[in-house]
N, C-alpha and C positions, 0 to 999 in steps of 0.2 A: 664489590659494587658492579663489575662489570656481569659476573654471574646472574647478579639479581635482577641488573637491566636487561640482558639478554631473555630472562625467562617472563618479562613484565611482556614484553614484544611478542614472546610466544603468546601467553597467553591472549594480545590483539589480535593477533591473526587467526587462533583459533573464534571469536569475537567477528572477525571478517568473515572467517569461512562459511560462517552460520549465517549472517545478515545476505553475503550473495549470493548465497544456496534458497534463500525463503524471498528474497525479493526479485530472483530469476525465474523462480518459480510460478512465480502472480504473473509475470507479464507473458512470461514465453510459451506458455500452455496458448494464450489467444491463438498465435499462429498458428496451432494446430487443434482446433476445433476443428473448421470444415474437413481436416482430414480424420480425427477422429470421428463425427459423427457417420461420416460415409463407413467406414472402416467398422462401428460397431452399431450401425443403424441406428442414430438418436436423431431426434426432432431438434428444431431451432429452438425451442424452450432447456432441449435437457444439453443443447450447448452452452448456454447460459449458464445454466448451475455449473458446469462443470469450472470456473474460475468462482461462479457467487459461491457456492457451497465451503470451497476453500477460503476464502475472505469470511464468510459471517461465521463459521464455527474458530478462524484467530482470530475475531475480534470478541467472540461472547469469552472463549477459553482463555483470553491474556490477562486480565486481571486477577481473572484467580490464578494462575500458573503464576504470576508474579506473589502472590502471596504462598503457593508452594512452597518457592524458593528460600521464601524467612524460615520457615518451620523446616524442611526439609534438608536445606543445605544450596545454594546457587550453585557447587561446581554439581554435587549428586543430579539435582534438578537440569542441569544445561545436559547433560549427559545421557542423562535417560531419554532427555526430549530428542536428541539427538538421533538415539540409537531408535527412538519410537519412529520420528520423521525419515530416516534411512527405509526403515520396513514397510511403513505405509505409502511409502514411494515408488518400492516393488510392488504393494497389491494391487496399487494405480496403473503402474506398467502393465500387468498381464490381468486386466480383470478383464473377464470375458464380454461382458454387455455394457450399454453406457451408465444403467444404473446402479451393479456393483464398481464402478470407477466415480462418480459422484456418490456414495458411502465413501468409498476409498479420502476421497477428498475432503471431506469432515473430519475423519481420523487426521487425515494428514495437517489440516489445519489446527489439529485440538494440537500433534507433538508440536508444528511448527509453533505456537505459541506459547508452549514447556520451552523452549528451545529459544526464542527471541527475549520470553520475557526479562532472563536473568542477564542478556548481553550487555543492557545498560547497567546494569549494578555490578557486576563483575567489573568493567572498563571503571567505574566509577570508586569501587575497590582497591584496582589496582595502581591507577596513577594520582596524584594531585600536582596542584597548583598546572603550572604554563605546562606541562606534561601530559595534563589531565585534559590540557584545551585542544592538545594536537592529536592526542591521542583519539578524541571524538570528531575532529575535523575529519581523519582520514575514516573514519568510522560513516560519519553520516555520508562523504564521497563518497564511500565506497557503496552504500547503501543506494547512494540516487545512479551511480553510476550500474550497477548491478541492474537495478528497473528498467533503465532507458534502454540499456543492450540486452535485456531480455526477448522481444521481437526478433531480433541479428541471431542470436543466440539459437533461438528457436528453429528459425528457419534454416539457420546451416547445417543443426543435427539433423532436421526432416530431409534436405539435402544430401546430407551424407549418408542417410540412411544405413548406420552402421550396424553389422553384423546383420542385417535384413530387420533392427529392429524398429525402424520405421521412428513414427511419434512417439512411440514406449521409450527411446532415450532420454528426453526430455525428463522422464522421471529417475529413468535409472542413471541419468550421472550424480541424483544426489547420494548415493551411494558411495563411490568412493569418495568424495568431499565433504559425509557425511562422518567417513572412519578417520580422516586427515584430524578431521575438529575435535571427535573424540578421543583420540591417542593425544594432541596436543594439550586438550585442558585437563585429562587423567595426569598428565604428565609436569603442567605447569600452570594450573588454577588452584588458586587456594581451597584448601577442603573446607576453612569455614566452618561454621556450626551453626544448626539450625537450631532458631530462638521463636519461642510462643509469645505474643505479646497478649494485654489481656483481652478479654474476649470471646478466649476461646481459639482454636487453629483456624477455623473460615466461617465462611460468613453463609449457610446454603441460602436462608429467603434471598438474601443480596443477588445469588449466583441465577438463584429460579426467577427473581421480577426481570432481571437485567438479560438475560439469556431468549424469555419466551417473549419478551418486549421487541428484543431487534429480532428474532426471526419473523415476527407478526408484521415488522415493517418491511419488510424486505419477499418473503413468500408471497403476498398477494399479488403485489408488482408483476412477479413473473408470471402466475398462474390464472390472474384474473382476465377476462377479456373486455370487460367494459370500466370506465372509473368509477361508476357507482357501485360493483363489485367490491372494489379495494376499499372504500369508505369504512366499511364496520371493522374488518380485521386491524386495518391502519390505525384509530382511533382506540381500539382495545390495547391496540399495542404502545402508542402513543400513550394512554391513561399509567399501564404497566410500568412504561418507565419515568412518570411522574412519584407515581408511590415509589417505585425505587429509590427516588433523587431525599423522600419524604423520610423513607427507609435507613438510607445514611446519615441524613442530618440528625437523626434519634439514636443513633449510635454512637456519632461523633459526640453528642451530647451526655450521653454515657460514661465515654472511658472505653469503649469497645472498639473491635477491630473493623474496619470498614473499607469497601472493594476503593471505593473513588471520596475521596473529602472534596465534599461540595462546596467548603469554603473557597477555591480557586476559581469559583466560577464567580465572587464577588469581583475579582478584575476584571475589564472591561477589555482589557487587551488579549483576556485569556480567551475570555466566553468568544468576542468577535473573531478571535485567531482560529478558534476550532473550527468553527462556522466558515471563515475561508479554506481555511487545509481541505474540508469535507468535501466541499464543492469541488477546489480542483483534484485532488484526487479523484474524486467519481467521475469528475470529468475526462482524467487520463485515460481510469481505465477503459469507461465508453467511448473513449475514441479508437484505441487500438483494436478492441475488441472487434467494435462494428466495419474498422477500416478491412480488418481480416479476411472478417466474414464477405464483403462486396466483393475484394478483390479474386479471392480463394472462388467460392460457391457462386457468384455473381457475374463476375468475369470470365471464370476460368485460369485466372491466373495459376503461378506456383507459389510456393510459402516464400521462395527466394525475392519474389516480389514484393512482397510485403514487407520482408526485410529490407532490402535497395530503399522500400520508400520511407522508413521510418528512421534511416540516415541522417539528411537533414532536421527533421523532428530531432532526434538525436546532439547530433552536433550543437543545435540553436540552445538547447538547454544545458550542455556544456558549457558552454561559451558565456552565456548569461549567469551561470552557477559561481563562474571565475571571478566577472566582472560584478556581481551584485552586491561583496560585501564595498566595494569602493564605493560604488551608486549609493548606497544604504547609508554608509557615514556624512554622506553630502547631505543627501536628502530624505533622510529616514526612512519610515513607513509607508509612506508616499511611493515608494518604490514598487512595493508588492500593489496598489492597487493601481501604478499605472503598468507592471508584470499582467496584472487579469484583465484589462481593457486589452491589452496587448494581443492576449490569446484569443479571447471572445472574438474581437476584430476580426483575426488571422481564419479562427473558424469559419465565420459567418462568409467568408470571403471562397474559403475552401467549400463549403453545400454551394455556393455559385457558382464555383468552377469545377463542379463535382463530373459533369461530362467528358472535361479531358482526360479521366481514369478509364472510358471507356475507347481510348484511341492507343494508335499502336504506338510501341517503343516506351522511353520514358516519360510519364506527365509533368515536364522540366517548367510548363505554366505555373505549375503546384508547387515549385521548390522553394519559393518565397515567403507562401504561408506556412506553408509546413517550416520553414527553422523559424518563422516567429512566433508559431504554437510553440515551439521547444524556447523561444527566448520568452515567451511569457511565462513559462513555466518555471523554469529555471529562475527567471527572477522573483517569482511569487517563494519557490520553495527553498533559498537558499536564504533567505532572512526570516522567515514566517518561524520558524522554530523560535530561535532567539528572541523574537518580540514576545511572542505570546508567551513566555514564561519569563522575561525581564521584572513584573511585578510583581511575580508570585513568593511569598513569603520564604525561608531555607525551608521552615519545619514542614509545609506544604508541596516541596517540589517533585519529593519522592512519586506523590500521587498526581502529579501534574503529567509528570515524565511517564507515568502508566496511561494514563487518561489521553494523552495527543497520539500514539498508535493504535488506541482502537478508535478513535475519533476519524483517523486515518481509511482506518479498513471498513468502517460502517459505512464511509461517504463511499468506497471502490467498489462494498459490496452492491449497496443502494443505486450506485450509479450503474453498475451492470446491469441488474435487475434492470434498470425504468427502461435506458437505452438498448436491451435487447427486446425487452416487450415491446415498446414501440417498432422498432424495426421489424420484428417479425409479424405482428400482427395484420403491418402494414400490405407483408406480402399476398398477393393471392396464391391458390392451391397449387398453380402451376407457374413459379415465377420466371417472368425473364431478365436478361440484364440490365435494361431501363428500369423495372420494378426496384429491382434492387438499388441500381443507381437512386431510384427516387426516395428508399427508404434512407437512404445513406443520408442523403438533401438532410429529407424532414430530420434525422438525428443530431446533424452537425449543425441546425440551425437552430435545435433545443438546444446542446451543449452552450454555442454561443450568448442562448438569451442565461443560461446559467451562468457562465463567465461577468456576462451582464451584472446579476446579482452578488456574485461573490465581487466586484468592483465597488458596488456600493457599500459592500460590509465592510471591505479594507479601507475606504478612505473613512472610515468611522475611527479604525485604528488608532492608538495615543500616537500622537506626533513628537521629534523631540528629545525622547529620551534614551540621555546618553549613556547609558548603563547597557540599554538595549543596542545602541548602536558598535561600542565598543567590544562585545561579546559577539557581533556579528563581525565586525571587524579582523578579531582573534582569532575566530575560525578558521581562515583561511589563510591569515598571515603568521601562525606559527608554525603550522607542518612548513612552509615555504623558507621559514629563518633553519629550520632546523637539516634542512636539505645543503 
């Protein structure tokens, strides 16, 4: 018993090792845009892709890597993803120009998502019942925890600038914590068998509508310079993945295998949950992104600054992450949309006091909102999971649990795109630090009218129930009994 406990452990931590390798990955590359661009001559556009590209190639590639994993085998499939993401990690490291490093970062997002898709099924494999609940508590912590310290992360490698390899560390520590996860789950994941259900192994029209659909939303954004540009591609792409949704419902209807069952989007708590996750994530990542970019390119600052200030940010989503399942069982869902009023606020408050980033020392006026962006966050994102799939049927959840991480990544991707284009657009050919400061304004006071909207989505949320509340609950208080 104790052997078998022991190796169920190992296998979580190989399970952690992969969630805070792919979601350090996303945030901490911001902090070193301005110095890669300088470093391999790229434009404010191709700093953008260089985190979008990596977001829209995991979120087109997860769903079918999660359908690899049935046919293939989850430990074969996590492994391979593995040893794939390790390698495309180094091509990133040393690609010569910024556009073989944005390639690089497609690949790198295709393994990352061979590699995340199977985390959840594996953990879900290996533990059940109050086991199964601590087991993904420490799982999704470690996950939100991995993101928030991505910026810190970042910035201290660019710091350290070890063995002279500058921002190229950033990629290559997934290297070694890429061979940690793979000797771990070679060692202690079940090998499993990969099973065909019917249908056929995958689904390609599924893979072609749903793939050319989000990059048609997300491409224009960055490369268009007026909104009447973005109109026709948007709406083609938009159309793409209505037939998609059209797509699956004719499959389901079948008996055949299908990327996403659009039966989950009959709950109201599901459809409107996505729809808030979207927003704030894309909200996160355009805020870190743009914050980088002002203080790095704009200021002058060092990457170490960006990190000092994303601290509090930091902390406040901690803190709120703690406190939110108690809030949550008091007062339900209500919580996540007074979480987004909370942040929206905290923004609109930070593009008003966005001047004191250009005075000397620390901008300790900003320390306020910034941990009440991190506590709207935190409270938004430490119940939002457990609602929005509260309703969803058992035989349904498999494809619910696929479905909220690319819902995930389409809103980080989409939200980098808008928030860089606008930002850089905004700049003239030759910008100053006001320019910048002013772009920064006009973004943080889009994100907030966004937070805006995502508040109104969340009080639409079901109120109430206790199913949802009790699972938000357990999250947090079983790793805590088991300490």
């Amino acid at each position: 018993m104790t052997r078998r406990r022991s190796g169920s452990w190992m296998t979580l931590c190989a399970c952690l090792l992969a969630v805070t390798m792919q979601m350090i990955d996303v945030t901490a590359v911001t902090v070193a845009l301005p110095t890669i661009a300088l470093d391999l001559d790229g434009t404010g556009t191709q700093q953008v892709w260089v985190p979008a590209a990596y977001l829209l190639a995991f979120a087109c590639a997860l769903l079918t890597m999660a359908r690899a994993g049935e046919v293939f085998g989850r430990r074969n499939t996590f492994v391979v993803g593995t040893a794939m993401f390790a390698t495309t990690s180094v091509l990133c490291a040393y690609a010569p120009t910024i556009e073989l490093l944005i390639f690089g970062r497609v690949l790198q997002g295709v393994a990352g998502a061979a590699m995340s898709a199977q985390t959840v099924a594996i953990v879900t494999a290996t533990y059940s019942g109050a086991r199964r609940t601590t087991a993904f508590a420490l799982y999704g912590g470690t996950a939100g925890l991995a993101g928030l310290a991505g910026p810190a992360i970042g910035a201290v490698l660019l710091h350290l600038d070890i063995l002279g390899t500058g921002w190229r560390a950033i990629f290559l520590i997934n290297v070694p914590i890429s061979v940690a996860a793979i000797v771990l789950a070679r060692r202690y994941v079940s090998a499993g068998s990969g099973h065909v259900l019917s249908g056929g192994l995958f689904d390609p029209i599924g893979v072609a509508l749903w793939s050319i659909g989000a990059v048609l939303i997300v491409y224009p954004i960055m490369t268009s310079a007026s909104l009447m540009a973005v109109v026709p591609a948007l709406g083609i792409g938009l159309v793409l993945l209505a037939v998609f949704a059209m797509w699956e419902r004719r499959r389901t209807a079948a008996g055949a295998h299908v990327m996403v069952d659009t039966r989950v989007f009959a709950e109201r708590a599901f459809t409107y949950g996505c729809v808030v996750s979207a927003l704030v994530y894309g909200t996160f990542t355009a805020f870190v992104l743009t914050m980088s970019v002002t203080l790095q390119s704009g200021l002058g600052d060092s990457a170490s600054t960006v990190g000092v200030i994303t601290i509090p940010f930091a902390l406040g989503a901690i803190v709120a992450s703690l406190a939110a399942p108690i809030a949550f069982h008091r007062w339900d869902s209500r919580v996540v949309a007074v979480g987004a009023a909370t942040m929206g606020a905290a923004l609109f408050v930070l593009g008003a006091a966005v001047d004191y980033l250009d005075r000397p020392g620390f901008p300790w006026p900003m320390t306020i909102p910034l941990v009440l962006v991190g506590v709207g966050l935190g409270s938004v994102i430490a119940p939002l999971q457990s609602t929005i799939v509260a309703g969803v049927s058992p035989d349904a959840i498999g494809s619910a649990s696929g479905i909220l991480p690319t819902v995930q990544q389409v809103g980080s991707a989409v939200g980098t795109a808008a928030a860089g284009a606008v930002y850089f657009a905004m700049l003239p050919a030759l910008p100053v630090a006001s320019d910048h400061l002013a772009s920064q304004q006009s973004v943080l006071f889009g994100l907030a009218a966004t937070m805006a909207v995502a508040t109104a989505v969340a009080m639409a949320l079901p109120r109430g129930d206790k199913v949802a509340t009790e699972c938000v609950r357990e999250s947090i208080s079983a790793p805590l009994r088991s300490t």
